[in-house]
MDTraj code that builds the backbone (N, CA, C; nanometers):
import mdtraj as md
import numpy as np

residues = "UNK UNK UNK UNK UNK UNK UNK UNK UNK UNK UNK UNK UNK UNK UNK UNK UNK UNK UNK UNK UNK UNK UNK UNK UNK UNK UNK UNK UNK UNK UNK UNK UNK UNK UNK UNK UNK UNK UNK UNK UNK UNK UNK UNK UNK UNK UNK UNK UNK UNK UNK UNK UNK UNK UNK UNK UNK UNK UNK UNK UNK UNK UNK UNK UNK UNK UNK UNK UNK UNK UNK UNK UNK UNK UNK UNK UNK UNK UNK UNK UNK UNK UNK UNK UNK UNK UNK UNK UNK UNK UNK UNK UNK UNK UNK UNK UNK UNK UNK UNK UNK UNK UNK UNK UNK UNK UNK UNK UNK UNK UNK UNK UNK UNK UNK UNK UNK UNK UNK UNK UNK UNK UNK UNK UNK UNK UNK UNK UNK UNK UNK UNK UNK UNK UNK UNK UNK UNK UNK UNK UNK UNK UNK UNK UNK UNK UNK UNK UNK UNK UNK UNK UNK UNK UNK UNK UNK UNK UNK UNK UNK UNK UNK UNK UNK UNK UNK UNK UNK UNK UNK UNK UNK UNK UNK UNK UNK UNK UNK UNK UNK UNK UNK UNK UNK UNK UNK UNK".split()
xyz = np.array([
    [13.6013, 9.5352, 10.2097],
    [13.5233, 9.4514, 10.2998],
    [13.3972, 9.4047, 10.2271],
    [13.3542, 9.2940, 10.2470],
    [13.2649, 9.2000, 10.1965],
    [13.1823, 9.1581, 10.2781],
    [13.1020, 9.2491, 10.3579],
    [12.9980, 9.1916, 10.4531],
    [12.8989, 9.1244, 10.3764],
    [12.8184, 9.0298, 10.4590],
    [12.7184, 9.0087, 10.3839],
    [12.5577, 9.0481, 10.4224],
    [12.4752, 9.0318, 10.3478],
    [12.3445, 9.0673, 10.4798],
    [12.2539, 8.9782, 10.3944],
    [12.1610, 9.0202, 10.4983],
    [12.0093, 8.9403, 10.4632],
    [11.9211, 8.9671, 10.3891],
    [11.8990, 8.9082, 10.3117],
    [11.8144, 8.9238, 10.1690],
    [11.6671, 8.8205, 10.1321],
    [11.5990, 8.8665, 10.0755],
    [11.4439, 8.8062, 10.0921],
    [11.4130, 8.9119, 9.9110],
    [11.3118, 8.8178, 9.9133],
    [11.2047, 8.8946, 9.7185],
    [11.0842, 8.8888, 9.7769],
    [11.0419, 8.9516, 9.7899],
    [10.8552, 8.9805, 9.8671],
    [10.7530, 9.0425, 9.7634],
    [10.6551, 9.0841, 9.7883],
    [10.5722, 9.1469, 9.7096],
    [10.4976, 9.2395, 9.8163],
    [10.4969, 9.3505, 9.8622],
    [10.4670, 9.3981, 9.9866],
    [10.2752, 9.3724, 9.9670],
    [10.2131, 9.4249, 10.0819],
    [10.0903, 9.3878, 10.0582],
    [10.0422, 9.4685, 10.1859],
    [9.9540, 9.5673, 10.1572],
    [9.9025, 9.6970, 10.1977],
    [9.7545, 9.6669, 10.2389],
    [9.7420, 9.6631, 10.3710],
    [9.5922, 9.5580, 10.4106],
    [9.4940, 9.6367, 10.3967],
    [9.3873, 9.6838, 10.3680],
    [9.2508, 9.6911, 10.3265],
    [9.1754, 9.5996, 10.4931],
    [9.0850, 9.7218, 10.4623],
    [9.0103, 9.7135, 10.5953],
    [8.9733, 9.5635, 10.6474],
    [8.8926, 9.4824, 10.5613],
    [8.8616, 9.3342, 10.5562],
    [8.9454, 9.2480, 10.6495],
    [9.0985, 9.2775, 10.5734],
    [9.2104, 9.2059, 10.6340],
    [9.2570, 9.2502, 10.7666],
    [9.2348, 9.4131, 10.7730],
    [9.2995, 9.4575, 10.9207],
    [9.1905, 9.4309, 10.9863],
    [9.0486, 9.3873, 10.9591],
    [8.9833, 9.3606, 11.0797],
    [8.9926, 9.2077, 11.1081],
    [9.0387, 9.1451, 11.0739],
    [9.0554, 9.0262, 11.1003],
    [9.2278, 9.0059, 11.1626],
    [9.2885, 9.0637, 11.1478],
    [9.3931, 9.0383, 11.1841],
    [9.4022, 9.1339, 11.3666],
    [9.3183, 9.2536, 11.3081],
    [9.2974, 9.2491, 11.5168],
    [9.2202, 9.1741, 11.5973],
    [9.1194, 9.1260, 11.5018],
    [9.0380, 9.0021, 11.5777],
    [9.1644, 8.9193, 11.6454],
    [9.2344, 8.8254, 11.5660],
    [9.3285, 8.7686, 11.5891],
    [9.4003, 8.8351, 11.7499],
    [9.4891, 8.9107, 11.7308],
    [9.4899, 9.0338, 11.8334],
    [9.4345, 8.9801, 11.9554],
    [9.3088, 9.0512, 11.9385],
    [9.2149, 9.0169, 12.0585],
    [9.1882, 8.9069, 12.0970],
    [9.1524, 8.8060, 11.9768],
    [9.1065, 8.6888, 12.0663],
    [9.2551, 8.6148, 12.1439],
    [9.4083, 8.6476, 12.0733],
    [9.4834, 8.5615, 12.1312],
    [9.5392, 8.6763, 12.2622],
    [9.5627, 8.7445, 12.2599],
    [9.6271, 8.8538, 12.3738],
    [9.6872, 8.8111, 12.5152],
    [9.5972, 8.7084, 12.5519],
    [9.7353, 8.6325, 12.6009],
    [9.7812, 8.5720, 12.6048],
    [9.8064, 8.4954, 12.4969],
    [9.9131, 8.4005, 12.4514],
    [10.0791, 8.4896, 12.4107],
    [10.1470, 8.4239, 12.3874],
    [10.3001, 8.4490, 12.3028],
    [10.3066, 8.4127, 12.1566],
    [10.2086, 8.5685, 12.1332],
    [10.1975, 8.5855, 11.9635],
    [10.3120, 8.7120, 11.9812],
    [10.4696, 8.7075, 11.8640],
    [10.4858, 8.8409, 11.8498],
    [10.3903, 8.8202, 11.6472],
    [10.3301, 8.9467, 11.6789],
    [10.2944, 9.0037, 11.6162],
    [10.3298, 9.0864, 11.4710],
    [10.3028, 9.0685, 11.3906],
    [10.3654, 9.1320, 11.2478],
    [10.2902, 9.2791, 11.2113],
    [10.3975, 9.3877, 11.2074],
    [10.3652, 9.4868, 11.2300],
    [10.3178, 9.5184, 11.0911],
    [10.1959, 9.5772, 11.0867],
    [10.0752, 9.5502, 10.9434],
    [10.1460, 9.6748, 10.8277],
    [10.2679, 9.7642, 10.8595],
    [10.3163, 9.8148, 10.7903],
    [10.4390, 9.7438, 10.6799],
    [10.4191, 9.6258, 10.7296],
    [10.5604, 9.5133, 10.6583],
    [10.5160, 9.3869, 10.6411],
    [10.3958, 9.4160, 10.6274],
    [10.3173, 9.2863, 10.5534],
    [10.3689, 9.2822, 10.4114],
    [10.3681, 9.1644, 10.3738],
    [10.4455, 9.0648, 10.2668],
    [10.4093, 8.9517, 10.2480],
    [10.4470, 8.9197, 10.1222],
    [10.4239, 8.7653, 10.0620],
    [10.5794, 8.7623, 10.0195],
    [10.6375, 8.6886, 10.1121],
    [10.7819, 8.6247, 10.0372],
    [10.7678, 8.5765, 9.9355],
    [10.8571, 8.5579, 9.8505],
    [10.8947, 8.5325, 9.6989],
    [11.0055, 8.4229, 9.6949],
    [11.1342, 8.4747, 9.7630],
    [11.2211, 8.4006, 9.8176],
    [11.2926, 8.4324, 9.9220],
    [11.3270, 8.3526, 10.0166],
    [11.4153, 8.3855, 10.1393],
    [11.5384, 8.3485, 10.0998],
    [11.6247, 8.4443, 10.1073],
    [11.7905, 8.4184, 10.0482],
    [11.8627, 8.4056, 10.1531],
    [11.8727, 8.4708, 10.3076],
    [11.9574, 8.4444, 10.4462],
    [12.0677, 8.5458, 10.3337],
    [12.1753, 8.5281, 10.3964],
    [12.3333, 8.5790, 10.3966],
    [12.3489, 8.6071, 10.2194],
    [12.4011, 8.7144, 10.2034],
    [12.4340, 8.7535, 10.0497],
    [12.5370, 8.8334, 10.0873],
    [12.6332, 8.8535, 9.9776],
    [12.7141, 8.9083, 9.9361],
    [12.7008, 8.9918, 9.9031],
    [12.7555, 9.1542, 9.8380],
    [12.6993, 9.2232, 9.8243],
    [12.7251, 9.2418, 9.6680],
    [12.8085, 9.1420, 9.6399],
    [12.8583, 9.0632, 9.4772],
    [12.7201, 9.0237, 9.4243],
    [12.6541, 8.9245, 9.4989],
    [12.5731, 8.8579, 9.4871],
    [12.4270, 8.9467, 9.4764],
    [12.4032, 9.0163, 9.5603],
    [12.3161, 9.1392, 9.5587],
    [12.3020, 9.2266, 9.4016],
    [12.4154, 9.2007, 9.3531],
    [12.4094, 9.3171, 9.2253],
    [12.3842, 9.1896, 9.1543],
    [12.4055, 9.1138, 9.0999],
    [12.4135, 8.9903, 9.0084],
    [12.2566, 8.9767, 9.0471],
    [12.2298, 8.9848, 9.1424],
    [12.0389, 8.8923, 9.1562],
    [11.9903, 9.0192, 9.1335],
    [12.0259, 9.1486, 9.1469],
    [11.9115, 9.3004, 9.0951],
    [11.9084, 9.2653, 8.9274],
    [12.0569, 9.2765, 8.8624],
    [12.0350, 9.2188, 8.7140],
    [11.9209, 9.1070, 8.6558],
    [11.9482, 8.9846, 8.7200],
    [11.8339, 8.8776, 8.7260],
    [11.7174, 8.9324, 8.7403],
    [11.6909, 8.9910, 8.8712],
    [11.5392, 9.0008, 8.8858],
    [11.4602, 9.1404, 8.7666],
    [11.5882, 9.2054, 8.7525],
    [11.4843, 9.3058, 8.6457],
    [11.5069, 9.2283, 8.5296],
    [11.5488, 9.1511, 8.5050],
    [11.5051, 9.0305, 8.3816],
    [11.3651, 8.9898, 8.3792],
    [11.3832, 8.9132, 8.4879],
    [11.2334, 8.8128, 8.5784],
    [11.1436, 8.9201, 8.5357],
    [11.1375, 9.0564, 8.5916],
    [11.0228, 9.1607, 8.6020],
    [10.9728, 9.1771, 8.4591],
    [11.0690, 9.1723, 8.3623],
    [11.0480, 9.2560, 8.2545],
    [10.9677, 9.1610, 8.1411],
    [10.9581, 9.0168, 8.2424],
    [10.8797, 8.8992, 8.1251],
    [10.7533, 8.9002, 8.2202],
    [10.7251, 9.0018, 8.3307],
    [10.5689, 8.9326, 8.3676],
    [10.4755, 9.0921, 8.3315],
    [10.3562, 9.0586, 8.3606],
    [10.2802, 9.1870, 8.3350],
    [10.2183, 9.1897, 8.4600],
    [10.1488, 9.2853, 8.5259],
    [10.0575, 9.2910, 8.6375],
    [9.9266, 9.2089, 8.6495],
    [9.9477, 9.1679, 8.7840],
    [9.8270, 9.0132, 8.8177],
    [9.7686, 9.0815, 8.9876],
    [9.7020, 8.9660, 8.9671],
    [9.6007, 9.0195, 9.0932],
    [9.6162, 8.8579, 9.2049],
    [9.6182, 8.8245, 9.3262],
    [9.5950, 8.7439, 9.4047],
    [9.5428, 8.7981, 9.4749],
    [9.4409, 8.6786, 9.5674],
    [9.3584, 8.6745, 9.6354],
    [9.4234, 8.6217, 9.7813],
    [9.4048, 8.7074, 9.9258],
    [9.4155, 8.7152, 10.0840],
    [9.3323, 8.6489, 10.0991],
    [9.2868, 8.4800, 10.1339],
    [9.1436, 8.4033, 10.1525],
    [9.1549, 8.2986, 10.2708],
    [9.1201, 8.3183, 10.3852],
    [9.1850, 8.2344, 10.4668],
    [9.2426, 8.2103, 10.5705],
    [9.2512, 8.1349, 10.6459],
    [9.3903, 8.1215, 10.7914],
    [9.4211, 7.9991, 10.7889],
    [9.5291, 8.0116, 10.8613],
    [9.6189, 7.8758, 10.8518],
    [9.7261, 7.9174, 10.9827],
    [9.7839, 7.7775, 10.9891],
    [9.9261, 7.7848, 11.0750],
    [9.9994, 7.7075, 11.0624],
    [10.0841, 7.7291, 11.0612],
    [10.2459, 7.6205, 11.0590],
    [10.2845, 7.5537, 11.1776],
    [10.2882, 7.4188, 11.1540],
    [10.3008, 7.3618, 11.3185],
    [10.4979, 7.3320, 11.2901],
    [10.5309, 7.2757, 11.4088],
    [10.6647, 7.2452, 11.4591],
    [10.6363, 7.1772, 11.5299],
    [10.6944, 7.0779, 11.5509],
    [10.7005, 6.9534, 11.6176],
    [10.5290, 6.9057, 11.6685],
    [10.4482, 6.9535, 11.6320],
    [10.2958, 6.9321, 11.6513],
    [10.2408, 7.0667, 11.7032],
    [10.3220, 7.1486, 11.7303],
    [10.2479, 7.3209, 11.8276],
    [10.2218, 7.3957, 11.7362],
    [10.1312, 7.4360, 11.6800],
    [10.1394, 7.5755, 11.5899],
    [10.2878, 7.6625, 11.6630],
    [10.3118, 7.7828, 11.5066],
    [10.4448, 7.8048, 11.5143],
    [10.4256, 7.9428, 11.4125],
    [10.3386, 7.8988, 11.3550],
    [10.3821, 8.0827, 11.2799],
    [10.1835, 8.0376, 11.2649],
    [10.0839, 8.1828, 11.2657],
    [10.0136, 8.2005, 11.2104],
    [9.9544, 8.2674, 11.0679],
    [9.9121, 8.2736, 10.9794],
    [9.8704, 8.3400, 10.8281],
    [9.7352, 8.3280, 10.8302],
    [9.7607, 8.3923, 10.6725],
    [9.6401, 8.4299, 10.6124],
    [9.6843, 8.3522, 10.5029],
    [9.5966, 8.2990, 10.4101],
    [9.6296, 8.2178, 10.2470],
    [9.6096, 8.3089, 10.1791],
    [9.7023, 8.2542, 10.0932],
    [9.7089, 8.3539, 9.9993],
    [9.6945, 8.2465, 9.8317],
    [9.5770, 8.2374, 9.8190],
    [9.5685, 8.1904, 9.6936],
    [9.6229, 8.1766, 9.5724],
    [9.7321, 8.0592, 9.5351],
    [9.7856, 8.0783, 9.4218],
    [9.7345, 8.0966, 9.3080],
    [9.8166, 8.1678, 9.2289],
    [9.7793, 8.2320, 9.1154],
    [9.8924, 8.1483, 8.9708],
    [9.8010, 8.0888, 8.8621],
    [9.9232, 8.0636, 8.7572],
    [10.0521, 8.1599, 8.7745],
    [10.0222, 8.3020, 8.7559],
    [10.1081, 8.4073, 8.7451],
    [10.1991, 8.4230, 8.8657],
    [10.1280, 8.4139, 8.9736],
    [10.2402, 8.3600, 9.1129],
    [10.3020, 8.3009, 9.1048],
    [10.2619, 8.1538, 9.1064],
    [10.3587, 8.0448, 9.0777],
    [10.4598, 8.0813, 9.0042],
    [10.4389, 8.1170, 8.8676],
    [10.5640, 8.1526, 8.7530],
    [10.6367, 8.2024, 8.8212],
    [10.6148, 8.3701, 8.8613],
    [10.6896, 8.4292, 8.9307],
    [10.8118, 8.4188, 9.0256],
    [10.7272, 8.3099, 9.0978],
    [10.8091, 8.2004, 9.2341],
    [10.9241, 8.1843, 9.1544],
    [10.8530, 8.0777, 9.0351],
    [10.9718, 8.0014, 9.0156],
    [11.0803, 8.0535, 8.9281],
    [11.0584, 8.1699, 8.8302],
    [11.1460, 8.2214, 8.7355],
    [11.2736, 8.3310, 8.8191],
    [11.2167, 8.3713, 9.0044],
    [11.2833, 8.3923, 9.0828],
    [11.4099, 8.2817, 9.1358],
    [11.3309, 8.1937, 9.1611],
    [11.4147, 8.0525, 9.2388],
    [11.4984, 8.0360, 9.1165],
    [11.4759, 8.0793, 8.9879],
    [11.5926, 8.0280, 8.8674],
    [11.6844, 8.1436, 8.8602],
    [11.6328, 8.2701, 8.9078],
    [11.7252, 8.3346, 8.9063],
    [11.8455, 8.3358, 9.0580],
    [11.7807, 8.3132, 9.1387],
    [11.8818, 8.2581, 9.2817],
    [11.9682, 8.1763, 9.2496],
    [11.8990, 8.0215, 9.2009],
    [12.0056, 7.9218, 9.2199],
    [12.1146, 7.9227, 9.0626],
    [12.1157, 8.0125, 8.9978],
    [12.1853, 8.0838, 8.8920],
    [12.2914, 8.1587, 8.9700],
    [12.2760, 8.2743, 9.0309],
    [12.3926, 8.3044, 9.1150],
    [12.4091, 8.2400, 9.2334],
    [12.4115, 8.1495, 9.2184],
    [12.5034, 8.0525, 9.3453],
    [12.4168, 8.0222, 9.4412],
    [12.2966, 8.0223, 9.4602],
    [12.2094, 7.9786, 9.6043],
    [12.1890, 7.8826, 9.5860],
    [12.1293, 7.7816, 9.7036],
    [12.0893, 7.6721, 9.6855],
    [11.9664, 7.6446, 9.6733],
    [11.9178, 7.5473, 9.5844],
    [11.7869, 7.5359, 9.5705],
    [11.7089, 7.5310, 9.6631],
    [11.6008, 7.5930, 9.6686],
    [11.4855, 7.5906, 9.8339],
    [11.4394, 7.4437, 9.7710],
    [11.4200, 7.3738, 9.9031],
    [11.3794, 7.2276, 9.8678],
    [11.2107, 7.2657, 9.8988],
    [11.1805, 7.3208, 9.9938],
    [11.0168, 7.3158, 10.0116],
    [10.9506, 7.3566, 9.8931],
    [10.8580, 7.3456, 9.8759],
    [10.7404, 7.4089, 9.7625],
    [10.7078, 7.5419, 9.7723],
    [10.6869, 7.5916, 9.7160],
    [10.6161, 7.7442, 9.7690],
    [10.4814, 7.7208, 9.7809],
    [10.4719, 7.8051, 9.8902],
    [10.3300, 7.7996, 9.9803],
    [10.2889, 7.9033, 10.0295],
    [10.2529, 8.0145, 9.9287],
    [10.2482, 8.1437, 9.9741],
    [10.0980, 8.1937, 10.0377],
    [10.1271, 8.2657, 10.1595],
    [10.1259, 8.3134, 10.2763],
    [10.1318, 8.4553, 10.3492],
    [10.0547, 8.5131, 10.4067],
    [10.1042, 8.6308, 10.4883],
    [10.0903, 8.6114, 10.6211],
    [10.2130, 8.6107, 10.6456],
    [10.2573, 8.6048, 10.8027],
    [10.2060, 8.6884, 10.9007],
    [10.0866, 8.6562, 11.0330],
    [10.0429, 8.7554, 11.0923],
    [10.1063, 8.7787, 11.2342],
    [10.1835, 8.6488, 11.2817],
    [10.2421, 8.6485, 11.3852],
    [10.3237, 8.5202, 11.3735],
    [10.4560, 8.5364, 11.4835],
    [10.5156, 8.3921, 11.4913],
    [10.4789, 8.3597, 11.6378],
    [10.4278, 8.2393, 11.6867],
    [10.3943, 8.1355, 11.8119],
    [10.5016, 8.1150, 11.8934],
    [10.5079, 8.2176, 12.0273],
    [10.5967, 8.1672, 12.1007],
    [10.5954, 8.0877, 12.1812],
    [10.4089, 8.0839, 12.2655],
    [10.3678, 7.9876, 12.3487],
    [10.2092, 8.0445, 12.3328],
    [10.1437, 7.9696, 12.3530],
    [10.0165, 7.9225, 12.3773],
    [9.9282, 7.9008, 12.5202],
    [9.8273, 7.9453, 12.5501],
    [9.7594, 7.9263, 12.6619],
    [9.6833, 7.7841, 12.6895],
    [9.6521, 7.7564, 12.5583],
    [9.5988, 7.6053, 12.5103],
    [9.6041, 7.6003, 12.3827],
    [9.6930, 7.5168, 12.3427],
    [9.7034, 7.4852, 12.1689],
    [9.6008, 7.4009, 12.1237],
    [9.4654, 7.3516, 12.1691],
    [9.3464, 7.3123, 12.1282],
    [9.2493, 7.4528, 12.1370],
    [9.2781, 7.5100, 12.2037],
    [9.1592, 7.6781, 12.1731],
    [9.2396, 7.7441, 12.0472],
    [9.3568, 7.7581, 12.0251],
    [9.4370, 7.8156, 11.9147],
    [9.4080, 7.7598, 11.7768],
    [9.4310, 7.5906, 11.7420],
    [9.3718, 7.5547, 11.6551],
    [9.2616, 7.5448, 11.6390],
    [9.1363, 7.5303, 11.7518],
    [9.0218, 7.5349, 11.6879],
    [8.9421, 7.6026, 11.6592],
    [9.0030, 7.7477, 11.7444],
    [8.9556, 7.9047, 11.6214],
    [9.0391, 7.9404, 11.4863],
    [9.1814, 7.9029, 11.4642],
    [9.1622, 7.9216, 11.2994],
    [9.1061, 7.7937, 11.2537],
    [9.1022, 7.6591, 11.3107],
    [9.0193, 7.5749, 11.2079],
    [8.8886, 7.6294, 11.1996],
    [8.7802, 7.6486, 11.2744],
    [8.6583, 7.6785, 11.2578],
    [8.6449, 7.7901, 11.1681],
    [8.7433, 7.8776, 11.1284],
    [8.6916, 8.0104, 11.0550],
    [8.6545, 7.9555, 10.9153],
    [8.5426, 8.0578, 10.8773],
    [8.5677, 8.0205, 10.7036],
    [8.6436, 8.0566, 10.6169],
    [8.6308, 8.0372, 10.5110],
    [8.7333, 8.0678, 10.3769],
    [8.6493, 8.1753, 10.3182],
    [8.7233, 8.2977, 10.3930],
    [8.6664, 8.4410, 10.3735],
    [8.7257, 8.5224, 10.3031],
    [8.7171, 8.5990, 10.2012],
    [8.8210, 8.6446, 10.0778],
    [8.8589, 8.7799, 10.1859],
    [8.9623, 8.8503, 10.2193],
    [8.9855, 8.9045, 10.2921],
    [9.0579, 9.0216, 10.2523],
    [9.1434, 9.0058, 10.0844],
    [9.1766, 9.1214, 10.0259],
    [9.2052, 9.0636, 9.8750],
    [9.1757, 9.1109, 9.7626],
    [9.2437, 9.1160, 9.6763],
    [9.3703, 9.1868, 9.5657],
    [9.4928, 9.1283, 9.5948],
    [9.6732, 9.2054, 9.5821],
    [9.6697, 9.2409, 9.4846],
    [9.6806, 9.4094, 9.4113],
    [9.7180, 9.3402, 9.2487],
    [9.9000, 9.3780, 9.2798],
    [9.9651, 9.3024, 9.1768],
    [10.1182, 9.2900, 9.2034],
    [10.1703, 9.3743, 9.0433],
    [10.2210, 9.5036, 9.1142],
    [10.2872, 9.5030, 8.9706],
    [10.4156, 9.5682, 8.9590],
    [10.4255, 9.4852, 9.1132],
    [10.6113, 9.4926, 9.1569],
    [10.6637, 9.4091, 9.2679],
    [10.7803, 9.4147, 9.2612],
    [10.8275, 9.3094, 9.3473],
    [10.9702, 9.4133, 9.4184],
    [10.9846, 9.3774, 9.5477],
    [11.0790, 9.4555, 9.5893],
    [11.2352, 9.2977, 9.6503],
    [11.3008, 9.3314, 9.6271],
    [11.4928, 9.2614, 9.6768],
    [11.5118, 9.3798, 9.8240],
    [11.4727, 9.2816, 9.9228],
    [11.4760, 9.3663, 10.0350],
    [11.6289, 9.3264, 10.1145],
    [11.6565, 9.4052, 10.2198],
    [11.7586, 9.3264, 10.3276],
    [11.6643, 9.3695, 10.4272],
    [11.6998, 9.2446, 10.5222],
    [11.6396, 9.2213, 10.6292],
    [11.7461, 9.2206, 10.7485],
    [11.6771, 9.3333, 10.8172],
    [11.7964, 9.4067, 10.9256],
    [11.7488, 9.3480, 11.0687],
    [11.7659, 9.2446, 11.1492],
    [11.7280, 9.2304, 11.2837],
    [11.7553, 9.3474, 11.3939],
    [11.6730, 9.3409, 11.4632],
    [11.6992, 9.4291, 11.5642],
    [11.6183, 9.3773, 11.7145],
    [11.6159, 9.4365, 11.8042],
    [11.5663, 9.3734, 11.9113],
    [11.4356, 9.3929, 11.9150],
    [11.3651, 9.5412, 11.8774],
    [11.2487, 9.5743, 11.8816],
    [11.1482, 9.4920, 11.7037],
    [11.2411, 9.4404, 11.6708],
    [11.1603, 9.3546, 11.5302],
    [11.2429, 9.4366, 11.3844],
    [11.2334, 9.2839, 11.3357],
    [11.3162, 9.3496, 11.2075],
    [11.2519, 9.4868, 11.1337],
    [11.3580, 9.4890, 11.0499],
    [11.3299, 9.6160, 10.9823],
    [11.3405, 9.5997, 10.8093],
    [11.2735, 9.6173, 10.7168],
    [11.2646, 9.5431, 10.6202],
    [11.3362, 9.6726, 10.5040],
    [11.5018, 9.7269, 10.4485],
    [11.5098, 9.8340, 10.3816],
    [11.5275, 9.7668, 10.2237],
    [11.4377, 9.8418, 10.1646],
    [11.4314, 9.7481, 10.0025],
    [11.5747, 9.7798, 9.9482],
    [11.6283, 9.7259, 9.8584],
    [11.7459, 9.7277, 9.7711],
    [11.7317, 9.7521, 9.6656],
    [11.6395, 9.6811, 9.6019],
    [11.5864, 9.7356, 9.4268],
    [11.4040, 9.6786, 9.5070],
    [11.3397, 9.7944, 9.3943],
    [11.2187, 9.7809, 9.3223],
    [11.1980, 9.7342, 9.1999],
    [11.1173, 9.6358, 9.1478],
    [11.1101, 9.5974, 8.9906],
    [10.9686, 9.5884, 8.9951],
    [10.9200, 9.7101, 8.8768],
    [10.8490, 9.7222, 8.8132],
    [10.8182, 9.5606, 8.7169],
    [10.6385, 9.5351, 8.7338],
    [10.6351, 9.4562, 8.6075],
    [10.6042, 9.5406, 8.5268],
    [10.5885, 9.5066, 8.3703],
    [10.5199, 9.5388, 8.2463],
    [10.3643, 9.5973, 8.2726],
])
top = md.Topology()
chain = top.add_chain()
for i, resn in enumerate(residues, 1):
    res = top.add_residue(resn, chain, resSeq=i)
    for name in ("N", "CA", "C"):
        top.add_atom(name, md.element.get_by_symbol(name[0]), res)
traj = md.Trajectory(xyz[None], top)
């Protein structure tokens, strides 16, 4: 049998006080709106979102990625920021920025070469990396929502150092996914 499951490349990211106080601010100021919430133990910066894999495919991209790992050395990014993702004009997912880094970027992309190498399809968007603090289910007023993360400043909120990357599957469940890693890769 050849099930397949859900697969994602993240960089986990372990919040520091700065960030968890801003992210219960968040919390508080929205509480009653239809924020679900990202549980601060599975905070992440995606790398790549893969959906459905093989479990063929799973061993072929662990090979790849401890390739990828073994050409970068340990880097640091910067948590600076809020933002949101709109859909059809509504905010739709809320973040934090996450400041690109030369060494990010690479990363991104020497990943995305190792995906669309075993058979994925190229991600057409850009990378736009991000930590996800909640996804937008509904809103009390989507002009009070945007104009407290627009008004905030550009507040450095944590600095990541990365000197690994985890090949997770991503297990849905009703009470919120569950994130069990597959490989760890050490950088240099």
């Amino acid at each position: 049998m050849n099930k397949e499951i859900r697969t994602f490349v993240a960089v986990k990211i372990i919040p520091e006080k700065a960030l968890m106080d801003q992210f219960r601010q968040f919390k508080s100021v929205f509480q009653g709106d239809g924020i679900n919430w990202v549980p601060e133990d599975i905070f992440h910066l995606t790398l790549r979102f893969l959906g459905n894999t093989s479990r063929l495919q799973a061993e072929q991209l662990s090979e790849r990625f401890a390739e990828v790992a073994s050409g970068f050395t340990s880097f640091e990014f910067a948590v600076k920021g809020a933002g949101y993702f709109k859909s059809k004009g509504s905010p739709r997912v809320l973040f934090l920025k996450i400041n690109d880094s030369e060494q990010l970027s690479a990363l991104a992309s020497e990943i995305e070469t190792s995906v669309v190498a075993a058979g994925f399809q190229e991600e057409l968007k850009a990378f736009r990396p991000h930590l996800t603090l909640g996804r937008v289910k509904h809103l009390g007023s989507r002009n009070r929502f945007c104009s407290i993360v627009d008004d905030l400043p550009e507040v450095l909120y944590q600095q990541v150092k990365v000197s690994e990357f985890i090949f997770y599957q991503s297990i849905l469940r009703p009470e919120g996914p569950f994130y069990q890693p597959i490989k760890t890769f050490q950088l240099k």
